[in-house]
Backbone as ProteinMPNN parsed JSONL, in Angstrom:
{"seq_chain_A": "XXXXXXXXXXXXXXXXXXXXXXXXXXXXXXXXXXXXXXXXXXXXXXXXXXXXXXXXXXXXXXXXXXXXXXXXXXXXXXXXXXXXXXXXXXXXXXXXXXXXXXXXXXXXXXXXXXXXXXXXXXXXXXXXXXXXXXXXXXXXXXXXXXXXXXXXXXXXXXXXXXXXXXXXXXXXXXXXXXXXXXXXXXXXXXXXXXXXXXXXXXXXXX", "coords_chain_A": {"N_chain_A": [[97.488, 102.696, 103.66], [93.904, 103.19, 103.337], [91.86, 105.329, 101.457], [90.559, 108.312, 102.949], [89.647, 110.262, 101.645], [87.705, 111.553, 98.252], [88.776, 112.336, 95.016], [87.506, 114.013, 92.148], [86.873, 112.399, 88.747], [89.621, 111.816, 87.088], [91.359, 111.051, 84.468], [93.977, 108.648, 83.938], [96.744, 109.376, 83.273], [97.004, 112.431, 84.256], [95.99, 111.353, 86.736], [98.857, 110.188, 87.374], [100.29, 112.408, 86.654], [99.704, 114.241, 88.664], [99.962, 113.175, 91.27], [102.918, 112.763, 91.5], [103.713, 115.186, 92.248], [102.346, 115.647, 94.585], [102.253, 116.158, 98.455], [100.501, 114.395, 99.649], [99.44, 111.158, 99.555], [97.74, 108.91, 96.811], [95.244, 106.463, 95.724], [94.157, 105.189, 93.101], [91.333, 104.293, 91.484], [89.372, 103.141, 89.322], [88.747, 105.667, 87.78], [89.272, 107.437, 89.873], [90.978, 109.488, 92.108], [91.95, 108.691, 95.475], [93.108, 110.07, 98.235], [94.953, 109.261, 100.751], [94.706, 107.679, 103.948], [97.07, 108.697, 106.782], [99.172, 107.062, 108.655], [98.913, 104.686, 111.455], [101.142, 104.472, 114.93], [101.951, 101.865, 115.571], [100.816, 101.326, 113.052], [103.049, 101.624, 111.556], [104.924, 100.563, 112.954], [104.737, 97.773, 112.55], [104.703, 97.231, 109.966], [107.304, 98.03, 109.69], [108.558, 95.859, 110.927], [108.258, 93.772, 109.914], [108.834, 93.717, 107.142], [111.931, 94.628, 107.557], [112.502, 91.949, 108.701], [111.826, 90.345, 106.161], [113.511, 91.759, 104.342], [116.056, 91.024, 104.913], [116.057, 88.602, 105.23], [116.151, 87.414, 102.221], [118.117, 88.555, 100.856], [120.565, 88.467, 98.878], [118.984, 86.501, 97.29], [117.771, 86.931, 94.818], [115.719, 88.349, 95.223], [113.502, 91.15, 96.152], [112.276, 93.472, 99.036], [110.233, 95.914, 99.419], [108.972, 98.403, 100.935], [105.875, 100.686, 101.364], [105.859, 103.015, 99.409], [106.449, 102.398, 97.127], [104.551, 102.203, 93.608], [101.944, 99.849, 92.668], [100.583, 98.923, 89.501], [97.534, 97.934, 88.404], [97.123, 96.315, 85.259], [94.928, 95.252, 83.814], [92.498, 97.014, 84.992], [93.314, 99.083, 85.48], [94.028, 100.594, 87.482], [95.643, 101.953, 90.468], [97.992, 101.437, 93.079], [99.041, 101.155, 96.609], [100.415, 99.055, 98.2], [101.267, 97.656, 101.543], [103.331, 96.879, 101.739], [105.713, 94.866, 99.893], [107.063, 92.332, 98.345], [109.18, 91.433, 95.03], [110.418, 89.629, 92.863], [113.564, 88.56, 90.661], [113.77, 90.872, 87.945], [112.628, 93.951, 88.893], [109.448, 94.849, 86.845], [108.871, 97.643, 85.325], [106.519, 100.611, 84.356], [107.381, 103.173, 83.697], [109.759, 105.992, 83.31], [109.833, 106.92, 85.42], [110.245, 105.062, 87.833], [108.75, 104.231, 89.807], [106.612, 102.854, 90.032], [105.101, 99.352, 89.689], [104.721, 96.128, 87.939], [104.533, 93.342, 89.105], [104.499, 92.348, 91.188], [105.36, 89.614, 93.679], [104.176, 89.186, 96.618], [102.158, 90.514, 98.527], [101.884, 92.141, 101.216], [99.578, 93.666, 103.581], [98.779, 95.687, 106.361], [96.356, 96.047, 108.473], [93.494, 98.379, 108.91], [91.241, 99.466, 110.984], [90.11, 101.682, 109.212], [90.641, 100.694, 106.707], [90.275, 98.08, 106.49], [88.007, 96.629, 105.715], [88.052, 97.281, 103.124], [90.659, 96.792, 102.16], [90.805, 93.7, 102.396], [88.278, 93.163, 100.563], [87.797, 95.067, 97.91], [89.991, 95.902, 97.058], [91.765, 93.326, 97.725], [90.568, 91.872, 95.076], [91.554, 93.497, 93.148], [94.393, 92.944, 93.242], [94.461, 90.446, 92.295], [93.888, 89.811, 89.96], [96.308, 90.744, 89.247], [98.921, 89.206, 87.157], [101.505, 88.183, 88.061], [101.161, 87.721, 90.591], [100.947, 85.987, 93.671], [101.178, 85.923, 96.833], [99.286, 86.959, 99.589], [99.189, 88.992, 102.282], [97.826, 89.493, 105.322], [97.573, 91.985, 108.459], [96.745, 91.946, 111.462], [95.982, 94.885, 113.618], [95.298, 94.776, 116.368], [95.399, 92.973, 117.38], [97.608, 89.783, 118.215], [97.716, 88.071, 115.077], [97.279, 87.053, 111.672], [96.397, 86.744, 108.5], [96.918, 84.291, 105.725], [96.567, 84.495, 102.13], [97.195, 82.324, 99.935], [98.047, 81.592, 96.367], [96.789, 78.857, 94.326], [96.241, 75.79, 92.187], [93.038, 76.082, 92.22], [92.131, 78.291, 93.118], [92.538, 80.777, 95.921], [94.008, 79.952, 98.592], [93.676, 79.759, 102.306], [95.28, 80.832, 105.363], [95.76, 80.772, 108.173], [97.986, 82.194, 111.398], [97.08, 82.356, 114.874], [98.287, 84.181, 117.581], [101.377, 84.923, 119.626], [102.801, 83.319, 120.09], [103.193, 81.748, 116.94], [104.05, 80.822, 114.291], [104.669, 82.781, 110.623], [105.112, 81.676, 107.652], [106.322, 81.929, 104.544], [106.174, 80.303, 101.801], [106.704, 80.682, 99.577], [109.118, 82.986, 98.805], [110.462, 81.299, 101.044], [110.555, 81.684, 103.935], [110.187, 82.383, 107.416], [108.956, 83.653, 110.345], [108.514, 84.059, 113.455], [105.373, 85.076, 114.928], [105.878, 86.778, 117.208], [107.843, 88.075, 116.565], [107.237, 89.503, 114.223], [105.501, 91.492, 115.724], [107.06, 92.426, 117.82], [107.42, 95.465, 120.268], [105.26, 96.297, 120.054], [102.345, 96.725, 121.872], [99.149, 95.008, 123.233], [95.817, 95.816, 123.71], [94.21, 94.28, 126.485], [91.61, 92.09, 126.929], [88.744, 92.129, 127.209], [87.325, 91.091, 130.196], [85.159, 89.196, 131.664], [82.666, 89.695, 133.406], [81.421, 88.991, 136.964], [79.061, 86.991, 137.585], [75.883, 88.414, 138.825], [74.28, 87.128, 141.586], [70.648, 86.779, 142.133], [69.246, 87.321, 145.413], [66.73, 85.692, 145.811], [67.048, 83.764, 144.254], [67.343, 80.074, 145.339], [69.154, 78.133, 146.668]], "CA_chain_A": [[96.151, 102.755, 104.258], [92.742, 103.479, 102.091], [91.606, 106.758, 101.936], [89.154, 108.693, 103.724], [88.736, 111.415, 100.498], [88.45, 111.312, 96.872], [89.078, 113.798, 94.103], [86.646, 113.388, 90.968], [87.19, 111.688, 87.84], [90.486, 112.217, 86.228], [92.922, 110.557, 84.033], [95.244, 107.934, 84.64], [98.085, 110.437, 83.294], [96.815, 113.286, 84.987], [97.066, 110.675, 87.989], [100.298, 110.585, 87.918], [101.277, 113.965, 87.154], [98.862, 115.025, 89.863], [100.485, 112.253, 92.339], [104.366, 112.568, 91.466], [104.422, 116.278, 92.631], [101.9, 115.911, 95.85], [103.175, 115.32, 99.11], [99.951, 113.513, 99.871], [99.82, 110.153, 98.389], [96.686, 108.655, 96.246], [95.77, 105.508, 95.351], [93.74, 105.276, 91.492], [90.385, 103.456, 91.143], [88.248, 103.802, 88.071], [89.063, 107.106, 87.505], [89.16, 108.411, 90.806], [92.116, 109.587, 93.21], [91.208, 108.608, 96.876], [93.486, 110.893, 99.239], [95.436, 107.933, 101.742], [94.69, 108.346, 105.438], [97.77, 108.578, 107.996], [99.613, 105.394, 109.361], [99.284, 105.075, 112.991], [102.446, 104.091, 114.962], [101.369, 100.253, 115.339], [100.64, 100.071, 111.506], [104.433, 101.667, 110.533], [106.108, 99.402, 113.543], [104.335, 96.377, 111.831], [105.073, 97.087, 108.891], [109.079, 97.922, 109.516], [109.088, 95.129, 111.668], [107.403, 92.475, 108.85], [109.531, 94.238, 105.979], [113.257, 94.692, 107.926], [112.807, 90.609, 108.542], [111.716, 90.068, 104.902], [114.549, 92.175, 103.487], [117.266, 90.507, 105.848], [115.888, 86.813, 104.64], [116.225, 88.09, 100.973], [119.595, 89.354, 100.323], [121.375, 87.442, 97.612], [118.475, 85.574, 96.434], [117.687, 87.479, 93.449], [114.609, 89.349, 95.251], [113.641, 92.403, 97.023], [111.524, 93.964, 99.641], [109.903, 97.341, 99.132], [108.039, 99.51, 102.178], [105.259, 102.149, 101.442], [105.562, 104.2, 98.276], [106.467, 102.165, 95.453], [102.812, 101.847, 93.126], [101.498, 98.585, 91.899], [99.347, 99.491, 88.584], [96.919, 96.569, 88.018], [96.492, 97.304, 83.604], [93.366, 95.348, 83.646], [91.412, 97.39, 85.166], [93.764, 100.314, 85.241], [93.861, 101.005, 89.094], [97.003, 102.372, 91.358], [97.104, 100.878, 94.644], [100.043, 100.928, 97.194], [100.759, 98.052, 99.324], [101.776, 98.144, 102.833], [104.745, 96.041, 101.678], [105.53, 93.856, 98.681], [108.013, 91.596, 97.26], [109.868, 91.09, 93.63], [111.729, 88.281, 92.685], [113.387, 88.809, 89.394], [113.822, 92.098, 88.045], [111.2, 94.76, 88.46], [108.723, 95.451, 85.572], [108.497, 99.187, 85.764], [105.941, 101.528, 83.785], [108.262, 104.535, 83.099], [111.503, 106.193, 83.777], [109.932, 107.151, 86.784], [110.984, 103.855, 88.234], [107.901, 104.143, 90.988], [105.311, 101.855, 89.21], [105.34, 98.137, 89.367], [103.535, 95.398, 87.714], [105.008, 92.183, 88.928], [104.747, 91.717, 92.926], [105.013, 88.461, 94.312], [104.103, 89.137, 97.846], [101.604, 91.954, 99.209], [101.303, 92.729, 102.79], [98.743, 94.975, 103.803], [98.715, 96.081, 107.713], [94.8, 96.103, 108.964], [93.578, 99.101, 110.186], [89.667, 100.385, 111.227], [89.469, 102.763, 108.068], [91.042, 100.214, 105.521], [90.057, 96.006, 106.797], [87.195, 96.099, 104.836], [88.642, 98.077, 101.193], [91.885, 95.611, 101.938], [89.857, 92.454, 102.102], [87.56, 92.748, 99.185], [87.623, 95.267, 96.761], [91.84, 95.967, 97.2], [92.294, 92.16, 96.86], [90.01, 91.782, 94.053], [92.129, 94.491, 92.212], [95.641, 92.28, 93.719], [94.113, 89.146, 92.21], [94.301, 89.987, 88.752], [98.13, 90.848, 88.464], [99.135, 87.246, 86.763], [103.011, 87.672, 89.138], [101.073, 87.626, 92.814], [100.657, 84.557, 94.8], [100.667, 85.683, 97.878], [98.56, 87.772, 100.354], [99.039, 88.501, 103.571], [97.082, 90.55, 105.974], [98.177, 91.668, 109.541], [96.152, 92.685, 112.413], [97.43, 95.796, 114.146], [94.686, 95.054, 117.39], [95.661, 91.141, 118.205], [98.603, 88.649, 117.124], [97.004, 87.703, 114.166], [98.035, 86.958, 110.263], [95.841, 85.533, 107.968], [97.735, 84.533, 104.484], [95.757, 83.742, 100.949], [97.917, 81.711, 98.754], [97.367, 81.123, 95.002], [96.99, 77.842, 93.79], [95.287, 75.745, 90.953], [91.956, 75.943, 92.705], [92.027, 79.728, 94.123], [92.977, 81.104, 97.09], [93.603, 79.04, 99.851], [93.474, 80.803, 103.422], [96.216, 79.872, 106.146], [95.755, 81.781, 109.727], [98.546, 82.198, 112.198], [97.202, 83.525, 115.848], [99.427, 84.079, 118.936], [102.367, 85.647, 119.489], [103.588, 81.454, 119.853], [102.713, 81.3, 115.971], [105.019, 81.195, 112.714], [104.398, 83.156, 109.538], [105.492, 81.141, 106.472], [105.767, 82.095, 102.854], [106.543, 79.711, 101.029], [106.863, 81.361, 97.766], [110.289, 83.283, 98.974], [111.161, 80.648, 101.689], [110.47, 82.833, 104.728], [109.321, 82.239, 108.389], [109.073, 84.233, 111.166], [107.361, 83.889, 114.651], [104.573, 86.092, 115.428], [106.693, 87.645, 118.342], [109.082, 89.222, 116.038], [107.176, 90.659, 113.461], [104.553, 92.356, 116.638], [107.608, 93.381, 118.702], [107.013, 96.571, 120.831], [103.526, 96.525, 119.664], [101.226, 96.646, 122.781], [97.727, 94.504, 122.8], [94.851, 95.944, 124.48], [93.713, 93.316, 127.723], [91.018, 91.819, 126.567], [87.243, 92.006, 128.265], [86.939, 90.812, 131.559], [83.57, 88.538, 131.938], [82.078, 90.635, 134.776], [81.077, 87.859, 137.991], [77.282, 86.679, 137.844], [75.354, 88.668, 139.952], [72.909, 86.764, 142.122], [69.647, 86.972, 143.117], [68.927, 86.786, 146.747], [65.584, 85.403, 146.178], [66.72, 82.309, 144.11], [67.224, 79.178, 145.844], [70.782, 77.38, 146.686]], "C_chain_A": [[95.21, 103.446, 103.281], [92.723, 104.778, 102.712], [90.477, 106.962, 102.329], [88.161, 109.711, 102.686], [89.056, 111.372, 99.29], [88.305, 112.522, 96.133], [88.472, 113.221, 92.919], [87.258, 112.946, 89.929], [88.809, 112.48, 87.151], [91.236, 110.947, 85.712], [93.826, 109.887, 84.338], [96.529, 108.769, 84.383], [98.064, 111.827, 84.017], [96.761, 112.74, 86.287], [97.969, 111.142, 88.611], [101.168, 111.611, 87.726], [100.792, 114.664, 88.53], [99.678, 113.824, 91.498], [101.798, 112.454, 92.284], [104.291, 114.334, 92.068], [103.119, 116.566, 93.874], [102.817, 115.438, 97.039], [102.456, 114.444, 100.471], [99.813, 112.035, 98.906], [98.51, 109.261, 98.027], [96.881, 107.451, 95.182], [94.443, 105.787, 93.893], [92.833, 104.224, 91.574], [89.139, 103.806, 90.202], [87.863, 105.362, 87.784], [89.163, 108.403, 88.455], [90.263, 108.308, 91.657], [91.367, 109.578, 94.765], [92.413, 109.143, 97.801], [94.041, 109.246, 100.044], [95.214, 108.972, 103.262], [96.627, 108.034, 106.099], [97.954, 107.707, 108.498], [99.888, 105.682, 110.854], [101.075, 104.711, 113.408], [102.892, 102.294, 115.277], [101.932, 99.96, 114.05], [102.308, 100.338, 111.127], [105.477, 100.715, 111.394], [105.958, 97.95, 112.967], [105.097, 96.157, 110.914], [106.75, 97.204, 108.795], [109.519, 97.056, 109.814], [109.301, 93.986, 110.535], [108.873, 92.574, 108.023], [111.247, 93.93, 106.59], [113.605, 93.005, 107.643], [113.029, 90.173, 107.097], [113.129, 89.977, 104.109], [115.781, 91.446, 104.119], [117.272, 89.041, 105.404], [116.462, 87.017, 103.52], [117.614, 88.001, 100.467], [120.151, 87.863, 99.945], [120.572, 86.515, 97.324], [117.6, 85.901, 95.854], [115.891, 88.135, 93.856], [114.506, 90.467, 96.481], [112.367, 92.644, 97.669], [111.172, 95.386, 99.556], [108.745, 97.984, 100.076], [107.024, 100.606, 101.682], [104.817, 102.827, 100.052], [106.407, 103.603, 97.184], [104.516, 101.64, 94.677], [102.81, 100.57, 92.649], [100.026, 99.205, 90.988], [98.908, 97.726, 88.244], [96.329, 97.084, 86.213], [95.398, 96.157, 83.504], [92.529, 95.57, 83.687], [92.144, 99.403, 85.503], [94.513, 101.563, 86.62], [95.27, 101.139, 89.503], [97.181, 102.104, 92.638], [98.384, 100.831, 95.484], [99.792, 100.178, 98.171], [101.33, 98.59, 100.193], [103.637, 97.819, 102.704], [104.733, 95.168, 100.369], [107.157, 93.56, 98.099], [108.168, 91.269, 96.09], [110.332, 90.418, 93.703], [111.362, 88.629, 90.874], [113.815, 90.29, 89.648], [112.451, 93.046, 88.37], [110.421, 95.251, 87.754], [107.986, 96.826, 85.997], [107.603, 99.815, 84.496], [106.632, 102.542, 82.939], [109.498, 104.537, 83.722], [111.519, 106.232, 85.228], [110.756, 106.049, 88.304], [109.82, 104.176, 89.932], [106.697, 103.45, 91.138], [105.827, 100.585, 89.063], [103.916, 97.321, 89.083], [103.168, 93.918, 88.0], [105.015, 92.043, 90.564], [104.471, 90.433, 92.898], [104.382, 87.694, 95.353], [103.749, 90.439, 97.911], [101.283, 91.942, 100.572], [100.537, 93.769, 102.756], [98.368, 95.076, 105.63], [97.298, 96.674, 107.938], [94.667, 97.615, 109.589], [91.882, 99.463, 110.157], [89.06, 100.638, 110.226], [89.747, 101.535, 106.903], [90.467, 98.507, 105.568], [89.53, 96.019, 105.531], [87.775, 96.298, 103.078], [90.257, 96.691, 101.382], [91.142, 93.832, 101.342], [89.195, 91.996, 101.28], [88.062, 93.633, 98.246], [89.598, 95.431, 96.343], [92.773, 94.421, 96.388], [91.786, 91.926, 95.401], [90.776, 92.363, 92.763], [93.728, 93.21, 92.044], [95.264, 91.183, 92.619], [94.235, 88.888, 90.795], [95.451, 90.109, 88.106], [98.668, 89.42, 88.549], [101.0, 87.223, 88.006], [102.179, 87.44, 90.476], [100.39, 86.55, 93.287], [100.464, 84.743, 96.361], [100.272, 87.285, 98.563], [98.819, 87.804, 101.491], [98.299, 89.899, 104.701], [97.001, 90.392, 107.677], [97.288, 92.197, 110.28], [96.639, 93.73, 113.266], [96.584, 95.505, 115.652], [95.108, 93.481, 118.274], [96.725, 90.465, 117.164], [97.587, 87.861, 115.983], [97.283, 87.841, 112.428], [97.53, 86.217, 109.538], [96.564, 85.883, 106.374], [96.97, 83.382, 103.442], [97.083, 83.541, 100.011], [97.481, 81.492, 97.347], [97.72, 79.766, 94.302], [96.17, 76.988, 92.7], [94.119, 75.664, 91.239], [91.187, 77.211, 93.069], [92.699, 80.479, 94.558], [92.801, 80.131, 98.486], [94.184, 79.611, 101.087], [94.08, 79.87, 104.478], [96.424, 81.522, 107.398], [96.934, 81.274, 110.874], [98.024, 83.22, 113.725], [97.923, 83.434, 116.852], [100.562, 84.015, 118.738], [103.677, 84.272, 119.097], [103.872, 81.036, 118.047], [104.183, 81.66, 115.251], [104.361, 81.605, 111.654], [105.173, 82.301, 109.228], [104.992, 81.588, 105.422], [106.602, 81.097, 102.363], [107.241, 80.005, 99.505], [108.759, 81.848, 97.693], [110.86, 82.616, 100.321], [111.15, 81.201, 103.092], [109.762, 82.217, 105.628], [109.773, 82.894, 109.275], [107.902, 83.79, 112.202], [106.511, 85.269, 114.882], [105.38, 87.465, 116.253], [107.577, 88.591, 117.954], [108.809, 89.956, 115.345], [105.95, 91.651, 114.41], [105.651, 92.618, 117.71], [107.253, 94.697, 118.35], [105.674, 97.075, 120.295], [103.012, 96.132, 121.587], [99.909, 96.473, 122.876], [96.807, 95.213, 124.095], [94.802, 94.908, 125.103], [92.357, 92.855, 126.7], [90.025, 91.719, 127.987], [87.688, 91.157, 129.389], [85.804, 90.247, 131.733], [83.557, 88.955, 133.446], [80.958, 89.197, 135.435], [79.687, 88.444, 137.344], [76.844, 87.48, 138.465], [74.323, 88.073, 140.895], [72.087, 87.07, 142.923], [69.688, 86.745, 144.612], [68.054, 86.176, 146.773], [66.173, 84.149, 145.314], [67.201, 81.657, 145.206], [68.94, 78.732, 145.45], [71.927, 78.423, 146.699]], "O_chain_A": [[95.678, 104.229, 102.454], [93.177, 105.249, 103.755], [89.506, 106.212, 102.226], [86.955, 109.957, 102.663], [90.218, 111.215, 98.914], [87.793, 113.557, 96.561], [88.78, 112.077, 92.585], [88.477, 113.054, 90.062], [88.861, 113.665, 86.822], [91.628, 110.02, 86.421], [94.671, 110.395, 85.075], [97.356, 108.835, 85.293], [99.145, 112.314, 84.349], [97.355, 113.381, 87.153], [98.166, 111.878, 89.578], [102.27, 111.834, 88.227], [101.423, 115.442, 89.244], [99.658, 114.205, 92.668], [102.165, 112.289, 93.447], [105.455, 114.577, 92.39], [102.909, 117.757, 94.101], [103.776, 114.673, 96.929], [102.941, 114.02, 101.52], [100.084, 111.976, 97.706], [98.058, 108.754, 99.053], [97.751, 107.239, 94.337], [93.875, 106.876, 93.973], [93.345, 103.116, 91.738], [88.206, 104.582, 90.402], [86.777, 105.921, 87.63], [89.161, 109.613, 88.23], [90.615, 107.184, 92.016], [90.436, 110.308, 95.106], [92.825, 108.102, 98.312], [93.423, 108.21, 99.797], [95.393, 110.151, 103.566], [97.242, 107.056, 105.673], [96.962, 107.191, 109.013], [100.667, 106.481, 111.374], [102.005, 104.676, 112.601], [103.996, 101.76, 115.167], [102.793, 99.154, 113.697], [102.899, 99.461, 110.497], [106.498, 100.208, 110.929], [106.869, 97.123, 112.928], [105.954, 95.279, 110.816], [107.392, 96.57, 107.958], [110.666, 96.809, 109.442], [110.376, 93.42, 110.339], [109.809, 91.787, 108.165], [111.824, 92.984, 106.053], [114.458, 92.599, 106.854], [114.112, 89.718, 106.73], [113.714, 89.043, 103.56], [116.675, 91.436, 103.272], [118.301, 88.386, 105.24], [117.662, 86.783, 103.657], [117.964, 87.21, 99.591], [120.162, 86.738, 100.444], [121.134, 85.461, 97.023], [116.502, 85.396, 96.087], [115.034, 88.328, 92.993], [115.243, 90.579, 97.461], [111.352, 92.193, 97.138], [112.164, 96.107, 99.666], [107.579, 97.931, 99.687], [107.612, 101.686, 101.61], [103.664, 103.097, 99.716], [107.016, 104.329, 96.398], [103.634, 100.956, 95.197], [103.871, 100.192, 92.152], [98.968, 99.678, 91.401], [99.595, 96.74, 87.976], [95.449, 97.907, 85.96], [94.759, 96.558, 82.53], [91.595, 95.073, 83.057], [91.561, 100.476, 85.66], [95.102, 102.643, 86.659], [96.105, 100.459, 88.907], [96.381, 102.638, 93.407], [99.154, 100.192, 94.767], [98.99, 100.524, 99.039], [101.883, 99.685, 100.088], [104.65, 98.26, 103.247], [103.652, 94.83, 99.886], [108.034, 94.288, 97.634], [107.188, 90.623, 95.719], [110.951, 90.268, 94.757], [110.369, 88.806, 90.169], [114.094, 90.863, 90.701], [111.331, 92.684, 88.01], [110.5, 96.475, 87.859], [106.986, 97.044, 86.682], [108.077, 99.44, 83.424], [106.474, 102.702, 81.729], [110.127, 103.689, 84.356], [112.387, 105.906, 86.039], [111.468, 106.305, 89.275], [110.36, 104.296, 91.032], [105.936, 103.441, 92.105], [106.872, 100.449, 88.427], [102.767, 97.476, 89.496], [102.193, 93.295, 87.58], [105.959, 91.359, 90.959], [103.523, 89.991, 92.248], [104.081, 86.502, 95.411], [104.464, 91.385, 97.579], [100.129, 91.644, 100.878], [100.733, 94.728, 102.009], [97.498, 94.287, 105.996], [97.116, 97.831, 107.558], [95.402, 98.059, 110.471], [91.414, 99.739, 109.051], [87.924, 100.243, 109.962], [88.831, 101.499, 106.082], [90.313, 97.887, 104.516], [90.09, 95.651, 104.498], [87.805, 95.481, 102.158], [90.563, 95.875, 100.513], [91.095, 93.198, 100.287], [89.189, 90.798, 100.994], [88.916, 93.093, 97.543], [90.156, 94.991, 95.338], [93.589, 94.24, 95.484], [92.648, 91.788, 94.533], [90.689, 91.886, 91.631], [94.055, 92.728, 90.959], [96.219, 91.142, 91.844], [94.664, 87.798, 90.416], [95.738, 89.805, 86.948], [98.827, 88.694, 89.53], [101.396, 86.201, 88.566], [102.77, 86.904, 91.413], [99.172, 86.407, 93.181], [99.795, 83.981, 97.06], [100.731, 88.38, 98.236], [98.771, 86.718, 102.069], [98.472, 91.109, 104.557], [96.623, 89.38, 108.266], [96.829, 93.199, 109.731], [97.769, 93.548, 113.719], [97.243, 96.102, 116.503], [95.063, 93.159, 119.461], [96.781, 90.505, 115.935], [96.734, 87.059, 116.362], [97.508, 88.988, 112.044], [97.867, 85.034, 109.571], [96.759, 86.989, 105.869], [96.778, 82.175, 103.59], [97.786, 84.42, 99.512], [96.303, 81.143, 97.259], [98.816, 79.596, 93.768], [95.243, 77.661, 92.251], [93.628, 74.947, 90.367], [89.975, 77.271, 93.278], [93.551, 81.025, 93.857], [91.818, 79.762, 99.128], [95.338, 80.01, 100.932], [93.778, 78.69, 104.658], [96.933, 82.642, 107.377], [96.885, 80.107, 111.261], [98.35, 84.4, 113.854], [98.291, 82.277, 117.053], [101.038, 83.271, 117.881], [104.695, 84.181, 118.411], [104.663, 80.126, 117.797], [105.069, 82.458, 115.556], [103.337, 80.954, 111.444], [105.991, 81.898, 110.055], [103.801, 81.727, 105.144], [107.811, 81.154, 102.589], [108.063, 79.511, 98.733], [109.557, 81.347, 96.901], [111.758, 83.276, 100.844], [112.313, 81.052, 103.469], [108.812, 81.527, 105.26], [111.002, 82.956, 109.319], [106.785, 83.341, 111.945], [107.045, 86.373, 114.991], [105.424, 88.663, 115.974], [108.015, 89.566, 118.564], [109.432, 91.013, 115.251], [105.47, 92.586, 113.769], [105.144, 93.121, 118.713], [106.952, 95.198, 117.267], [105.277, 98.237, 120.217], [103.519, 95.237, 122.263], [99.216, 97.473, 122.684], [97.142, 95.105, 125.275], [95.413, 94.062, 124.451], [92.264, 93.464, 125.634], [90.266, 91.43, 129.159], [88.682, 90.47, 129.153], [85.07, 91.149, 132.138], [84.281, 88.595, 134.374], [80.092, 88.591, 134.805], [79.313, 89.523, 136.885], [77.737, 87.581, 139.307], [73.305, 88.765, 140.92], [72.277, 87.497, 144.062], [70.328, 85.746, 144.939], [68.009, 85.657, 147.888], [65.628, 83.151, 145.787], [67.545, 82.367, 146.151], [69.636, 78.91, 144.451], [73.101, 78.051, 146.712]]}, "name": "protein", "num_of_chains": 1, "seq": "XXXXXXXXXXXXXXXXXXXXXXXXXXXXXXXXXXXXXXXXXXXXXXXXXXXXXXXXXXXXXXXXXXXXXXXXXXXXXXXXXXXXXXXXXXXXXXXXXXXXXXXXXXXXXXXXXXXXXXXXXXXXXXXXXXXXXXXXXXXXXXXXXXXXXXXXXXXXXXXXXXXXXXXXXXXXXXXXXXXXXXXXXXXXXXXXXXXXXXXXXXXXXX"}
């Protein structure tokens, strides 16, 4: 999740010395550390729910699922950004020894929330869009069954919406489908509005 506070200009190596020994976690944009807000209990059931399936499809075909706190450094523009979720296929192209930096995702989930839609949506992807391994996008609603997924193909991004709990995710990329229903178990949707009766006049007519 984006953050709510940032810390002034520093250093991509002062970054990550300043990030490997907090035990808040900060994502890196043009020279600035932005503080991460707090995952409700929605966005981490989403996300275990999304991820557990993922990793369970996965096994023995030469890729992996990763939850939370591994980094994706985009080196074109220099930025540190943690996905909600993200897939490898292949080995992992790591940064350092640290082995907590990747440059090669295939698959980013990012779990919607209030503070983050908008920073996910544009400037987040914008950053995503540049790492030459990632094809796919996917972005979950934590307030309604809802999953909209940008693919990369020779034209763009091309935009593929699943709503209702009735629906199937598909990735294509790692072979993968799931129904709505499984990756929003024990999630609970607000009711939705109520259109409040007409009231009528006494004085019109009929």
């Amino acid at each position: 999740m984006h953050s709510l506070a940032q810390i002034p200009y520093i250093s991509s190596e002062d970054y990550l010395a300043t990030e490997r020994g907090s035990t808040v976690r900060h994502e890196y944009i043009n020279g600035v550390m932005y503080a991460m807000a707090g995952g409700s209990l929605p966005h981490n059931d989403i996300t275990f729910n999304l991820g557990s399936l993922i990793k369970a499809h996965l096994r023995g075909r030469g890729c992996k699922a990763n939850i939370n706190d591994i980094r994706v450094l985009n080196k074109a523009t220099g930025s540190y950004l943690y996905p909600d979720l993200l897939v490898i296929c292949g080995e992992p192209i790591l940064t350092d020894l640290h082995k907590d930096t990747v440059v090669n995702p295939l698959v980013i989930v990012e779990v919607l929330s209030p503070s983050t839609e908008a920073f996910d949506k544009g400037d987040k992807f914008a950053h995503y869009k540049l790492l030459e391994s990632f094809q796919v996008y996917v972005l979950v609603s934590q307030d309604q069954p809802l999953i909209q997924k940008f693919t990369r193909n020779s034209e763009g991004w091309q935009l593929t919406e699943y709503a209702g709990l009735d629906s199937v995710l598909t990735l294509e990329a790692i072979e993968f489908a799931a129904p709505l229903s499984e990756i929003y178990e024990g999630i609970t949707f607000a009711e939705p509005p109520r259109t409040a009766p007409r009231l009528v006049n006494p004085t019109e007519n009929g």
